[in-house]
N, C-alpha and C positions, 0 to 999 in steps of 0.2 A: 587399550585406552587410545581415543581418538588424538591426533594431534592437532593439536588447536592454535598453533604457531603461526601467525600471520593472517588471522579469521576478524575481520572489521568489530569493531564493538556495535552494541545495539544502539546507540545512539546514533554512528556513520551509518548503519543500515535502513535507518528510516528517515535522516537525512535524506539517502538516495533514493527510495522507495517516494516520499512525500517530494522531490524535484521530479522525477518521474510522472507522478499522476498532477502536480500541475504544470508542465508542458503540456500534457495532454488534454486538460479542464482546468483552462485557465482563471484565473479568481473564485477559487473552491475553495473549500474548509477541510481537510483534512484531520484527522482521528484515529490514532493507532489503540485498538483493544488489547491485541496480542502480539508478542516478538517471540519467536522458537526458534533455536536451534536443531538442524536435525544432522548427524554426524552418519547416519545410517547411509551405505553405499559414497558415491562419489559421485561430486565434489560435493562436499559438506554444503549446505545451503539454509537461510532465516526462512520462516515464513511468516510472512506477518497478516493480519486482521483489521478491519475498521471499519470507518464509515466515511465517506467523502459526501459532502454539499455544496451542490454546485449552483452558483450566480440562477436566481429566476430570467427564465426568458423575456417574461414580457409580466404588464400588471395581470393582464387575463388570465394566468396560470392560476392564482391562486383563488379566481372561484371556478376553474373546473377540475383541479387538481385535489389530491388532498394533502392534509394542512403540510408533508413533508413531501412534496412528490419530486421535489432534486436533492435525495438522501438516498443514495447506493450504497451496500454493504461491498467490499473490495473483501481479496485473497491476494497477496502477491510473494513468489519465490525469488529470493536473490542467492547468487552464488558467494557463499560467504567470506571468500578470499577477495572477490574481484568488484567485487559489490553491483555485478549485472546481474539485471532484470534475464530472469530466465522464464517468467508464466506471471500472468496476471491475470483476473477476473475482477469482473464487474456486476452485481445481480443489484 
């Protein structure tokens, strides 16, 4: 059995996860789908899921864009003790 003694709750994890991605995209919309535990190997780490919308650039975007085109799906790994960002993607 894993020990789970000092592992952030999911609520601290995507706190830090959703300060994380707006440092980085600032005045976005953040969106968690999924929060996972994974205990397998070391250090125990969340992985979480979503969707981020970020601030339109300019009015023109939205007739060359389509109707969502600043809506990126995210991945991001934290380390579940320390609550660092250890990977993140952006598609």
């Amino acid at each position: 059995m894993p020990d789970n003694e000092g592992i952030l709750s999911e609520v601290e994890v995507q706190q830090k996860a959703q300060n994380f991605l707006l440092t980085k995209y600032p005045e976005s919309n953040v969106t968690f789908s999924s929060t996972q535990l994974v205990t397998k190997g070391a250090p125990p780490t969340f992985r979480l899921s979503g969707t981020i919308t970020m601030k339109s650039r300019g009015t023109f975007d939205r007739f060359v864009f389509r109707s969502h085109a600043n809506r990126y799906s995210f991945n991001i790994e934290l380390d579940a003790r320390e609550g660092t960002i250890l990977n993140y993607e952006l598609r």
